[in-house]
C-alpha positions as CSV (number, residue, x, y, z in Angstrom):
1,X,0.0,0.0,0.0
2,X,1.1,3.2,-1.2
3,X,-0.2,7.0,-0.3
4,X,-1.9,8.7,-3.3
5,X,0.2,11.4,-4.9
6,X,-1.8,14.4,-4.9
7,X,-2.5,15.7,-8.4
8,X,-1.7,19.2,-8.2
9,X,-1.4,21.3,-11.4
10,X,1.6,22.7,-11.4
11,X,0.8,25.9,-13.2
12,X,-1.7,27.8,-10.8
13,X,-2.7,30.1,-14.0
14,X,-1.8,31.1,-17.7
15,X,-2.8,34.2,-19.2
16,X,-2.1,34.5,-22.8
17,X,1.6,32.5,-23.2
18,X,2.7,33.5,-19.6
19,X,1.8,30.8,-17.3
20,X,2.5,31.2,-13.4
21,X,3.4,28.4,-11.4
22,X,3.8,26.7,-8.6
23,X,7.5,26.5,-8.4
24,X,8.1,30.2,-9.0
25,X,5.9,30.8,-6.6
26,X,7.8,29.3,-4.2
27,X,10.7,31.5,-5.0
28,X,9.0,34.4,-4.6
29,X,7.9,33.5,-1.0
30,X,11.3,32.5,-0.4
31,X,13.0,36.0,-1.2
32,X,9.7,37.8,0.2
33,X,10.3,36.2,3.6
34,X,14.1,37.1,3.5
35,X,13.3,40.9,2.4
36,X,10.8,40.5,5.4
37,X,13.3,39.0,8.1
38,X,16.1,41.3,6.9
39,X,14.5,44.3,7.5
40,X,13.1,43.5,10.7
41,X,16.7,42.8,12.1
42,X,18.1,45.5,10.2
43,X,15.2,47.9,12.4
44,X,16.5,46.5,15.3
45,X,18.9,49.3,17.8
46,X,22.4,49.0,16.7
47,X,21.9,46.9,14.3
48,X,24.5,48.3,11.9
49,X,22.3,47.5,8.7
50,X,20.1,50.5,6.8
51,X,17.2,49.7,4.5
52,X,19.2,50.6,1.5
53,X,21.9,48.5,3.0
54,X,19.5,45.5,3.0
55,X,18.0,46.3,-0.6
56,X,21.1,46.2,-2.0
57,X,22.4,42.9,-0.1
58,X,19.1,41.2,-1.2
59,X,19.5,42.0,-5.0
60,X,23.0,40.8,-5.0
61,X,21.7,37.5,-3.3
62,X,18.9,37.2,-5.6
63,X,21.5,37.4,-8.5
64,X,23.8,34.9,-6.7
65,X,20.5,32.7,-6.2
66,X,19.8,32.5,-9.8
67,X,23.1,32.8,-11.8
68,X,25.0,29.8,-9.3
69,X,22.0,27.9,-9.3
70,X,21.8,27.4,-12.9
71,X,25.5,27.2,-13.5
72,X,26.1,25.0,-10.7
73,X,23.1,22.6,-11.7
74,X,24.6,22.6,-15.3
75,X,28.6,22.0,-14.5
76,X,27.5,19.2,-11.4
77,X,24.9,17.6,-12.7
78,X,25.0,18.1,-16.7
79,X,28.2,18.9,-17.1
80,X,28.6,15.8,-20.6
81,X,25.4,17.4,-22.3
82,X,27.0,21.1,-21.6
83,X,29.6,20.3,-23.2
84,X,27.9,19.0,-26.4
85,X,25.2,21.6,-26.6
86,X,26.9,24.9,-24.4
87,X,23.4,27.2,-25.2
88,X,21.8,24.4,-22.5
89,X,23.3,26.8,-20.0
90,X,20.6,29.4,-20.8
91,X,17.3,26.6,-21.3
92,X,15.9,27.5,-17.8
93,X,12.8,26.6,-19.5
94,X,14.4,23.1,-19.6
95,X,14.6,23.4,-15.6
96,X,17.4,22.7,-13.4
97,X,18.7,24.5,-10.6
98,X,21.4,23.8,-8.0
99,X,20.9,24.2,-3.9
100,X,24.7,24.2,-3.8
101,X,25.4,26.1,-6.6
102,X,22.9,28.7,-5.8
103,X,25.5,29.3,-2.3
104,X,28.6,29.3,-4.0
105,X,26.5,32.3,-6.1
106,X,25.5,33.8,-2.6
107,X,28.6,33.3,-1.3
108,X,30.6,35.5,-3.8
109,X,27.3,38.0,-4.0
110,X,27.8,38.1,-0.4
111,X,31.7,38.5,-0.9
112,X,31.3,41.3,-3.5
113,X,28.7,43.3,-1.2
114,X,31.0,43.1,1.7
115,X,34.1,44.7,-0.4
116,X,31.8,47.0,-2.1
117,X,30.5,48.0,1.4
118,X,33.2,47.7,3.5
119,X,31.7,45.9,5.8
120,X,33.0,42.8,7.7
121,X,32.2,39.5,5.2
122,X,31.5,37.0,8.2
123,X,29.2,39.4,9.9
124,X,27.5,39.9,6.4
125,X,27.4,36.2,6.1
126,X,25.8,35.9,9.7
127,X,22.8,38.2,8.3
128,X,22.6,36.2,5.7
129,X,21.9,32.4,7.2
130,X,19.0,32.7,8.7
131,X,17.2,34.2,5.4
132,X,17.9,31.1,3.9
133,X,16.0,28.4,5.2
134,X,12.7,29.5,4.8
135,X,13.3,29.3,0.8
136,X,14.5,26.1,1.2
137,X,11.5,24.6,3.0
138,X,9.7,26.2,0.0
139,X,11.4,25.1,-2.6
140,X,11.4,21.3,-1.5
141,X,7.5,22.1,-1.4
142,X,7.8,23.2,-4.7
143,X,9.5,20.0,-6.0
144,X,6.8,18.3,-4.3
145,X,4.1,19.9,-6.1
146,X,6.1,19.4,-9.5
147,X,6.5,15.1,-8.7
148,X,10.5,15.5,-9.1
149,X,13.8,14.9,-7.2
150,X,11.9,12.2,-5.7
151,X,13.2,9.1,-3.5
152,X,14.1,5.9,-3.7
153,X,12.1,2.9,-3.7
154,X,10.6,1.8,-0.4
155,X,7.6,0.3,1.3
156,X,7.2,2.6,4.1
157,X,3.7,2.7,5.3
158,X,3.9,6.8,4.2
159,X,5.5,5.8,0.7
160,X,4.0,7.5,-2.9
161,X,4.2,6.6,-6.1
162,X,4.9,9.5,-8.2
163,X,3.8,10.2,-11.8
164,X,7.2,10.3,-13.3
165,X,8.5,7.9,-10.8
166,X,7.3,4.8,-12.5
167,X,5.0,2.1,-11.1
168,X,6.9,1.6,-7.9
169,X,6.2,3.7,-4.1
170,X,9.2,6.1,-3.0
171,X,10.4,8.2,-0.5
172,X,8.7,11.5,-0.4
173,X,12.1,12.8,-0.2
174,X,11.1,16.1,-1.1
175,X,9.0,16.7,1.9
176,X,12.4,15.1,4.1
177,X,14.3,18.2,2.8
178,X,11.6,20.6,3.5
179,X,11.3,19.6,6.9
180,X,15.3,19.3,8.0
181,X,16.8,21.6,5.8
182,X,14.0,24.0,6.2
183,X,12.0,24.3,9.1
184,X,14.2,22.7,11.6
185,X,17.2,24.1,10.0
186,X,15.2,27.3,10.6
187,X,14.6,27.0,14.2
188,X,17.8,26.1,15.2
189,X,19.0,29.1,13.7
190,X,16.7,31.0,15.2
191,X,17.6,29.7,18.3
192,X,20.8,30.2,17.9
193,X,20.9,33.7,17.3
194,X,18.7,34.5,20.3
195,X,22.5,35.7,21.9
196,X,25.1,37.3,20.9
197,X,27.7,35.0,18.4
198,X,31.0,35.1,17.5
199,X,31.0,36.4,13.9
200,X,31.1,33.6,11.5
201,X,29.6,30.8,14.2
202,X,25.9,31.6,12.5
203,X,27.1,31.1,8.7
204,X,29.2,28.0,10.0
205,X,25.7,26.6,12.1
206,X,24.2,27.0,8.7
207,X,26.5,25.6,6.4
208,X,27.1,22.7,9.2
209,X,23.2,22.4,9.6
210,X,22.2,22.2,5.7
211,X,25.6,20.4,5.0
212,X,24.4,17.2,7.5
213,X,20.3,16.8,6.6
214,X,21.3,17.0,2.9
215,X,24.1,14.6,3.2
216,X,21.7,12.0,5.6
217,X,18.3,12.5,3.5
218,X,20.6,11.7,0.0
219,X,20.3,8.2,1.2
220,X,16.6,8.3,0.4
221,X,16.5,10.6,-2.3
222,X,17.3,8.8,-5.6
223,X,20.4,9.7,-7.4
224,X,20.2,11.9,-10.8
225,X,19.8,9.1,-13.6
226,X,22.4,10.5,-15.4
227,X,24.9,10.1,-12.5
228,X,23.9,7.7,-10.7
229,X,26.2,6.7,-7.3
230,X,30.1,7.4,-8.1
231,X,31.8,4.0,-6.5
232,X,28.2,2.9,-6.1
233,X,28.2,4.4,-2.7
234,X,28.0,8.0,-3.1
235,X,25.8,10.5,-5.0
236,X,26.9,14.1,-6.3
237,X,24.4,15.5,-3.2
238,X,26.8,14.1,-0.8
239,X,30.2,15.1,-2.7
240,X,28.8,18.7,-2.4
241,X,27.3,18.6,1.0
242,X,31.0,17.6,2.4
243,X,32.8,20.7,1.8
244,X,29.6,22.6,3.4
245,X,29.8,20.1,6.2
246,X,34.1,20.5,6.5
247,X,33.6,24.3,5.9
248,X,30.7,25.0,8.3
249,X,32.6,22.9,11.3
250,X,36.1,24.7,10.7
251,X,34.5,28.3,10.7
252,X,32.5,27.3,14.0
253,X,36.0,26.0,15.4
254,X,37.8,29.1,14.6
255,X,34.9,31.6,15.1
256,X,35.0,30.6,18.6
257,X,39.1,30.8,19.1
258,X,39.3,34.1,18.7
259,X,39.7,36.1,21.7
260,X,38.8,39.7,20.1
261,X,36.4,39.0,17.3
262,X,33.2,41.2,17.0
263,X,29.6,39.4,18.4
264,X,27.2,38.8,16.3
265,X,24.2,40.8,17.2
266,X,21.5,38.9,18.8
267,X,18.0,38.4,17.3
């Protein structure tokens, strides 16, 4: 026995050639909630952040967002067909978009703000975690919604059989991410920023946090066809979530060595 997919048309509306759907929906919650969040910590006393401050941070993240995700989906996960047809790079239409491509693109958004700014990159960084999760959770939903990126075969009692997942029932995998990576991802940030941080310990909780569910939930998620497990033991999910994993411990290690750093406001 199997739980019923639930058929969800994944364009909400058309009008004329434009259709709007579900996914890009999702996006736009995503970057509403961060321009919401930001601005409310910005608003707090010595916070150190203006409004245009936070405009301008957003839009460079938004860019980061988009351009890494695509050109991180395309070199790690379709990097053969790139080769052979290089315009697949701009086929968004096609789909495709990378989680850890997208932060490598927020990462050097954040990195080019900070310069352009002057302002400290690991305290930027720390403003920026706790936007993230919230797209996450709806993004996954997204995925959900659209029957992809689903999981491997299994005969859990909450299994579905997806339309594009052949006959057999499978992880709702999607949902897994939305849950860890999102919501509780979320609230342990939240918690975490309840006091004041060493700069750099919130942007290593993040990248520590995301770096773990993804790398555990891969295990149910079912490996991109054309990639399959490298060694038969390992999927391109998990090569990527390592260096987040690596990364986020070492900057929570050092953040919290140095004897003179600058806190992290609290929430």
């Amino acid at each position: 026995m199997a739980l019923e997919f639930p058929q969800i048309d994944p364009i909400i509306f058309s009008v004329g050639p434009l259709s709007v759907r579900w996914y890009g929906l999702m996006y736009l919650i995503g970057f509403a909630f961060a321009m919401w969040f930001a601005n409310r910590q910005a608003a707090k006393p010595n916070s150190g952040w203006t409004k245009d401050q936070v405009s301008d941070l957003l839009f460079y993240g938004m860019l980061g967002v988009i351009l890494g995700g695509r050109i991180g989906y395309v070199l790690f996960y379709q990097f053969s067909y790139f080769i052979e047809n290089p315009l697949y790079l701009f086929r968004i239409d096609q789909g495709g978009m990378s989680f850890h491509g997208g932060t490598l693109g927020v990462i050097t958004a954040v990195a080019i703000f900070s310069w352009t700014r002057k302002k400290s990159l690991l305290q930027v960084g720390d403003f920026v975690a706790p936007l993230v999760p919230v797209g996450l959770l709806a993004g996954r939903i997204g995925n959900f919604i659209n029957g992809e990126l689903w999981g491997r075969v299994t005969d859990v009692p909450w299994a579905m059989v997806f339309p594009t997942g052949g006959p057999l029932a499978r992880h709702p995998s999607q949902l897994y991410e939305a849950f860890f990576e999102g919501l509780v991802l979320f609230l342990i940030l939240q918690w975490f920023i309840k006091k004041p941080r060493p700069a750099g310990s919130v942007a290593g909780v993040f990248l520590l946090g995301y770096g773990v569910f993804r790398f555990c939930i891969e295990y149910f998620r079912q490996p991109d066809a054309q990639l399959g497990l490298f060694a038969d033991f390992i999927s391109m999910g998990q090569i990527l979530s390592l260096p987040m994993i690596v990364g986020g411990l070492g900057l929570l290690i050092w953040a919290y060595k140095q004897p003179q750093q600058v806190k992290t406001a609290k929430a």
